[in-house]
Steps between C-alpha positions, in 0.01 A plus 500: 500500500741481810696791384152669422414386874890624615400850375175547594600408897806739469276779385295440765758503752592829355171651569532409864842612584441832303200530685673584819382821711623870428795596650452740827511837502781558281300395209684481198768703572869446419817680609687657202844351430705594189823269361720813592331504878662144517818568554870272449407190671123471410356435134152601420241222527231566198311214632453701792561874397738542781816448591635165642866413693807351237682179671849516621738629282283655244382787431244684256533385174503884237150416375408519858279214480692212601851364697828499412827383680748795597804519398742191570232281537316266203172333461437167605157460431221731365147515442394882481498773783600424851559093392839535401803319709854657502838363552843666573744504227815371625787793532723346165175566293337793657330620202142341361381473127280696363222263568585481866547139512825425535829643662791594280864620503517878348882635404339827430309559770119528617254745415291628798209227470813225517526411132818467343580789244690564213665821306380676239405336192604148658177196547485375829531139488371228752451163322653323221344465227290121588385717807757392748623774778832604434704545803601887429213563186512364153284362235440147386208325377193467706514161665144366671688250747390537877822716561354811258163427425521728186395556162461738237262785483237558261764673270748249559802780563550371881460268737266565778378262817195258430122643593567382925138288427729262289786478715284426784265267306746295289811628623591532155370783248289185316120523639460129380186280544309480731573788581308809377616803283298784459576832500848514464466309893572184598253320707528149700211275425337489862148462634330784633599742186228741355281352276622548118352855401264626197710713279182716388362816534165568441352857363144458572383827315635314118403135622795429469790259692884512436760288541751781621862446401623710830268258723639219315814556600489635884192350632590153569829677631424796709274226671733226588778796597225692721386178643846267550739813540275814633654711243360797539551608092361181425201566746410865339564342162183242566308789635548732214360203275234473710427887483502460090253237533272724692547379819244249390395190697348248321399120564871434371772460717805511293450811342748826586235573794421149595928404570469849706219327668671195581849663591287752752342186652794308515694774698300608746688376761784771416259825641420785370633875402408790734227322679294512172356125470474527129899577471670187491890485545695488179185548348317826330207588646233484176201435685277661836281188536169339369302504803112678487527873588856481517560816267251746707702429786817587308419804353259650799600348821818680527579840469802626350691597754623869363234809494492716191436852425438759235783733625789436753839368457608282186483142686116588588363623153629198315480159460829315425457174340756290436527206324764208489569393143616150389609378195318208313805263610455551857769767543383830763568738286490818734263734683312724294265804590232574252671785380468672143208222419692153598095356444422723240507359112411782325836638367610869484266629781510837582308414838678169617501528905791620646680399849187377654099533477385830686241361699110601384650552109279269260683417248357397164706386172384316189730441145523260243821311480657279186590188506833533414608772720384251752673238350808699505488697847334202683747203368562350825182496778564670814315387775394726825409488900402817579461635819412851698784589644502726877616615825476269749575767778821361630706648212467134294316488157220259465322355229160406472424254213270624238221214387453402130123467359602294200156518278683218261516267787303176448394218761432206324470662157285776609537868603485580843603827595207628274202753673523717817431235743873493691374192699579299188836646368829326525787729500882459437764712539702475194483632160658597151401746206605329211559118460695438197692172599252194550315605205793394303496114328766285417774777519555721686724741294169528271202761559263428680141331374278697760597750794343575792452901572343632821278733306305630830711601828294689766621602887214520688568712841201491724446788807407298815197696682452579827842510538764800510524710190762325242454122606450238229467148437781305333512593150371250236650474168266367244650324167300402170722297274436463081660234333570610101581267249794578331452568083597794377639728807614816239112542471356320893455702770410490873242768671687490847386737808599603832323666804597599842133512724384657775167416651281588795311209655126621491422224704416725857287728289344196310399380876374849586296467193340134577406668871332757344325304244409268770358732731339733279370229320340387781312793586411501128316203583322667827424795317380329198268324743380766607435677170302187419276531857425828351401396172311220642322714768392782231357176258304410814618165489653288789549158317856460361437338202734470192455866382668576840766319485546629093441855648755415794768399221419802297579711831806370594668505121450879569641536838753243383592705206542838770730303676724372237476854396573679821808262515642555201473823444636611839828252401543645174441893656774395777740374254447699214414900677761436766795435269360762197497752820885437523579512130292830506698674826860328336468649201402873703762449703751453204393760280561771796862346586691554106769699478481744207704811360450717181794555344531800340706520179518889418856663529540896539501683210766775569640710836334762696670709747449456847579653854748339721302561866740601732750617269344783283598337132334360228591188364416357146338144559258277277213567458200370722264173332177616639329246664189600435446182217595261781228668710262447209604072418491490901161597527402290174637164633291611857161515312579196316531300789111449527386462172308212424405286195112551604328786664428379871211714544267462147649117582277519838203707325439210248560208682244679744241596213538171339399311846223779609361644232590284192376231718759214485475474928163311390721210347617488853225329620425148633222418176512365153375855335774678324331815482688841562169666629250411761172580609443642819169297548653214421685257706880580553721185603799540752851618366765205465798639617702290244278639217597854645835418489487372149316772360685774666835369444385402076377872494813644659718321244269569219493861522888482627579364175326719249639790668847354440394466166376851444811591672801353275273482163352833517609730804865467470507515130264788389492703859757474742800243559610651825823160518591599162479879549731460800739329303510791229496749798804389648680551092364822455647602830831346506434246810579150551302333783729222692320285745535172702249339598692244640863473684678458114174496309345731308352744210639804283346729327786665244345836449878694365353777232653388155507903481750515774342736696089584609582827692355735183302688382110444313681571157760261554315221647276522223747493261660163657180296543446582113862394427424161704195454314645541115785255642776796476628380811613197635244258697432528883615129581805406786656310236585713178269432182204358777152631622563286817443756815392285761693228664493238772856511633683257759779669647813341646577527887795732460271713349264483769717575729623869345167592507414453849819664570383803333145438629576506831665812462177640366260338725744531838212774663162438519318577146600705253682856520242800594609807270377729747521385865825287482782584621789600180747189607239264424332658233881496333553146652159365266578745195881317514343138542213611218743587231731186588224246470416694187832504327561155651239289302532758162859380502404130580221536186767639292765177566738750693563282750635175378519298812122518514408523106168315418375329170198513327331203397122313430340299756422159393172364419524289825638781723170725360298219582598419896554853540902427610831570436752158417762724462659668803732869494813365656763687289213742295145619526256414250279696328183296394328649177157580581183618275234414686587794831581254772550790764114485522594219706568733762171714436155414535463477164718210467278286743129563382478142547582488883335799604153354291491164702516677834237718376308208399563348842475799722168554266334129551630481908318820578179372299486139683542658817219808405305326255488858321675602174469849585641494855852283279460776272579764709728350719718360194540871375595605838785210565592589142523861514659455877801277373554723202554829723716267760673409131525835352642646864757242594615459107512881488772511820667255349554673167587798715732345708726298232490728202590869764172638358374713682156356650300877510572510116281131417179633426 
């Protein structure tokens, strides 16, 4: 009970000192330091995540972490980093042993860290074999008297100094009674020592509690040595134990968290780390604090202190977290940025994030995992404290620590960080992904009875508003642990996900919502007061009775209804027509920016004479590829470019005759009847203008829909398939169609004649297409022995780049080449750049040029599906295999969708505002038939302008 009591006051003393104020301004920021930024004579304090001063004589130890002496000099005493206390080795013995405790005479010579060395294929020597230093290095056995204080290794082949906790404890290597052994330590029976710990780790998702062999072994240890000695290993060890327990406080004060407890108590007095109160010294910072409210102010009363944007330079379009990794046994392992998917458990992703998150990407990825890869790629637990790491405008990197929303976390056995309510969350700050260590019993060279796996890790980034563009809260990193029983892990697995967030705090809008309910309910109330005067004044009664007040109520659920209406619907036509209007104008803009060229495959068939000018000779020369068929696919693709999946005009004409004549504007109206005709005698309700919008937007769809129907089932098959015909156009006249529709992204359309030439006669063409159709030829397909003519294709950057060299060329005056009224030099100048660009990308189709070859390949199911590429063209291009004519994409025809919602919206805004089908109608045509002539006559410029076709022959 007085241990009980002991714990219970120590936990509460906790609570108070953790419960100190925020720190100032500077929040919860920390400079970056690195164990390479340290330098010679400072070691790298993990405790701390800085760098601290080495005593005299010393200097950083190659781990970086801790002291050693320098050269000449050995240890006198030592208890981890800067507590270490040198001594000069007298000039007779001016080398040191390998363990740097004592001097020693070397006939050979030093080495450059002052140990004695040896030649080739000779042991260096230092004791006899009892352990005794020789006086110029040999070996004798290890002797445990106070002049050596040695024994043998685990292996027994040498003779190495006692554990120091021994010497110091017992002077001897013996850890007698009373004094305690745990751990491999030796401790001095004192008062004032941590209370014994609780070896167990509890998975609360099995019901079940462990006795963990690692805990077994280190607890009791890693306490006493963080407590008595400050060790800092010792210190992250306890923590880490901690973390695999869940950071979990109970009523129990000698559990991994409850010696934390008591050690955090006990060393207050020592201050803190970076002016953060919940960063002790020698101590890793697991937790922010229990106080009410606490978290709020953590994760929303300071901003981050770096802005953000969507473009701009590479430090202001990413977010560079950073995390400091430990290992289970307390060790700082190194700095690690969450490059190529350091959170990520899903193995062989083809989208693991690279370098850093690009700020405003939302990143999504799901898998399911074995067991025993798990098992095998997660043996040991690494365990992180990540932070955002920035600028701090003097030229020195800061780091702002990242908070941990553990959802396994448990107060008293139950779940606290559970719901949306921050006010009650507790957060931490470190974490692991795979806990395969304290599930372990008895021994720990066995597997594992249960493992831990954080199955759900989310970043949350939130924008702060009112602020400038590209501020945000400190990130939040969410973590759902699920604890798996260990049977069978060949056949177990693990569903595991991760997320990067971004989200918009609604709250400001949420407020301008209340205000409007408020006041519009309000005059809701005066106007259904009013409404109810009426009534009462046309019933020629003036007593308000019960039926008044039922009357009153009837009123107001009306006018109430309006409002919640009128609300509503103007947030969802702000948020939805606003942002459909961009999509609409992005997708115009990019369709009227590609870059395409027809690449025309026929060669001359024979010489013709021709006159020299200025010279008065004939010359024989090839003969001229009339361009005449390049005219004709020109002026194909440039009718094309407006063709829809439904007719825009009969699509108006029904949608009107269904809502005027048909009658469906009647189920518009505020009654129960669902009749589609009513009598003008009869009494006609008022319109509800979200019945209008239903019945509009249902009809618009409806009709939309069959007409796509009627389209692919019917139209295209038994009438006219103007994609397809296109397609077959382009093989009939010998043309390829190369186009980008982004900087290295694009379509092809391989239209080479298997024939090997189009420019014929009737009798001959006839005769080929009846060849190709008895199969006497060989199949119009890129590859050979495939129908496959169109393709997406993702071309590499070197490629990119000879094309704009020969663009430029070609587009260096202002629009294309006039045949009549421009001068001869640049007529020549375009004709020169025409047929370069043209025998450029035939030769790059045809593999001539090896340095930018290109493959041909299938997209995966997953690439089809997100509509991306994982693959990027570094050394080739890739050519995607495509059936279904993806360069609609860059058509109208490809977008049907897009271009029907902001009909539907354009449609419905006009209406609410007019309250008249007819009036949306006609003004829906109009906008239609307005952007497709501002489409036709920009897109038909831009064909003119990168393909050299002449703009007064597109018809």
């Amino acid at each position: 009970m007085a241990t009980r009591g002991r714990g219970a006051a120590a936990a509460a003393a906790l609570l108070m000192a953790v419960s100190a104020a925020l720190p100032p301004a500077r929040g919860f920021s920390v400079p970056l330091q690195r164990p390479a930024d340290c330098g010679a004579d400072r070691y790298f304090d993990s405790s701390r995540l800085a760098c601290a001063p080495c005593g005299a004589h010393q200097r950083q130890s190659a781990g970086g972490s801790s002291c050693e002496c320098e050269p000449g000099y050995r240890m006198v005493s030592s208890n981890g980093g800067f507590s270490v206390t040198c001594e000069k080795c007298p000039e007779n013995m001016s080398g040191v042993t390998q363990d740097g405790w004592n001097c020693i005479t070397c006939p050979r010579g030093l080495t450059s860290k002052g140990n004695c060395k040896c030649p080739n294929n000779e042991i260096l020597v230092e004791r006899s074999v009892d352990g005794v230093l020789l006086g110029e290095a040999l070996c004798i056995l290890c002797n445990g008297s106070e002049q050596s204080f040695s024994a043998s290794d685990a292996s027994g082949s040498r003779c190495v100094r006692c554990e120091q906790t021994f010497i110091q404890v017992s002077k001897s290597c013996d850890c007698n009674s009373p004094n305690i052994l745990t751990g491999g330590l030796c401790f001095l029976a004192r008062e004032g020592l941590p209370p014994k710990g609780v070896a167990a780790v509890r998975f609360a998702q099995l019901g079940v509690t462990l006795a963990s062999a690692w805990f077994l072994k280190n607890l009791q240890s890693s306490a006493f040595a963080c407590w008595l000695y400050s060790n800092l290993t010792a210190c992250q060890a306890l923590g880490n134990m901690c973390v695999m327990n869940m950071n979990s406080l109970s009523s129990s004060s000698t559990d991994a968290c409850g010696l934390f407890q008591y050690i955090f108590v006990s060393t207050a007095r020592v201050g803190v780390v970076h002016s953060i109160p919940y960063w002790r010294h020698n101590l890793p910072w697991l937790y922010y604090g229990d106080q009410p409210g606490l978290a709020s102010q953590v994760l929303e009363k300071n901003h981050f202190p770096t802005t953000f944007t969507f473009k701009g330079t590479d430090k202001d379009v990413k977010l560079k977290f950073i995390a400091a990794s430990f290992d289970a046994a307390g060790n700082f392992l190194k700095w690690q940025n969450l490059e190529g998917g350091l959170l990520q458990l899903c193995p062989d992703t083809q989208t693991k994030l690279n370098a850093a998150y690009v700020f405003g990407t939302t990143y999504q990825q799901n898998c399911k995992i074995s067991v025993s890869k798990i098992l095998l790629d997660f043996a040991n637990p690494v365990f992180y404290d990540l932070f955002l790491e920035y600028n701090g405008g003097n030229g020195q990197q800061h780091l702002w620590a990242v908070p941990v929303l553990n959802l396994n976390l448990q107060y008293n056995e139950k779940f606290v960080n559970q719901g949306s309510n921050m006010n009650n969350w507790l957060l931490t700050r470190r974490f692991f992904l795979v806990d395969a260590l304290s599930g372990k019993e008895n021994d720990l060279g066995k597997p594992p009875r249960v493992i831990r796996i954080a199955s759900k890790i989310t970043i949350s980034i939130r924008l702060v508003s009112h602020t400038q563009r590209g501020t945000i809260y400190p990130p939040l990193i969410t973590v759902a642990y699920t604890d798996v029983l260990v049977q069978n892990p060949e056949t177990q697995s693990v569903m595991v996900s991760f997320a990067v967030s971004y989200e918009m705090n609604q709250r400001e809008a949420q407020i301008q919502t209340d205000i409007a309910l408020g006041v519009l309910g309000g005059l809701a109330v005066l106007w259904s007061l009013l409404k109810t005067a009426g009534w009462k004044r046309r019933t020629g009664s003036s007593i308000i009775d019960l039926q008044t007040v039922f009357k009153f109520l009837l009123f107001y659920a009306g006018d109430l209804a309006n409002v919640f209406f009128i609300i509503t619907v103007g947030t969802g036509i702000y948020w939805l027509v606003f942002f459909k209007a961009l999509q609409f104008l992005h997708l115009l803009v990019s369709q009227l920016a590609i870059d395409i060229f027809f690449i025309d495959w026929e060669r001359p068939k024979g010489k013709v004479l021709k006159a020299v000018e200025g010279e008065g000779v004939t010359k024989s020369t090839a003969a001229p590829v009339s361009i005449w068929r390049t005219y004709f696919i020109a002026n194909e693709w440039n009718e094309i470019q407006t063709v829809r999946k439904i007719n825009p005009l009969l699509q108006v004409l029904a949608v009107l005759f269904f809502l005027e004549v048909v009658g469906f504007s009647n189920l518009a109206l505020m009654d129960a009847s669902s009749s589609l005709s009513r009598s003008s005698e009869s009494y006609v309700a008022p319109w509800s203008r979200i019945l209008r919008f239903g019945v509009s937007a249902a009809l618009w769809i409806a009709i939309a829909m069959l007409q796509i129907i009627f389209f692919a089932v019917i139209y295209e098959r038994f009438v006219e398939d103007k994609i397809s015909q296109f397609v077959d156009l382009c093989c009939v006249s010998n043309i390829s169609v190369f186009l980008l529709s982004h900087n290295c992204f694009g379509h092809y359309i391989h239209g080479r004649s298997v024939h090997g030439h189009a420019d014929t006669n009737m009798e001959e063409m006839n005769m080929n297409l009846k060849r190709e159709a008895e199969n006497l030829c060989s199949q119009r397909g890129l590859l050979p022995n495939t129908d496959g003519q169109t393709f997406q294709i993702s071309i590499s950057r070197k490629m990119r780049l000879n094309y704009d060299w020969i663009h430029e060329t070609l587009t260096r005056k202002r629009g294309p080449a006039r045949l009549l009224d421009s001068s001869a030099n640049t007529f020549e100048q375009s004709t020169r750049a025409y047929n370069a660009m043209n025998k450029f990308l035939s030769s790059f189709i045809d593999h001539v040029h090896k340095e930018m070859d290109y493959i041909v390949k299938d997209k995966l199911l997953l690439e089809r599906i997100l509509g991306m590429e994982f693959m990027e063209p570094i050394e080739k291009s890739i050519f995607y295999n495509d059936e279904g004519h993806s360069f609609t994409d860059v058509l109208y025809y490809g977008n049907e969708t897009t271009l029907l919602i902001f009909d539907i919206l354009f449609f419905s805004v006009v209406d609410l505002a007019s309250q008249s089908f007819v009036l949306a109608a006609i003004l829906t045509y109009l906008q239609q038939e307005i952007f497709r002539f501002i489409r036709t006559t920009l897109g038909q410029k831009n064909l003119a302008s990168k393909t050299l076709v002449d703009q007064r022959f597109l018809i």
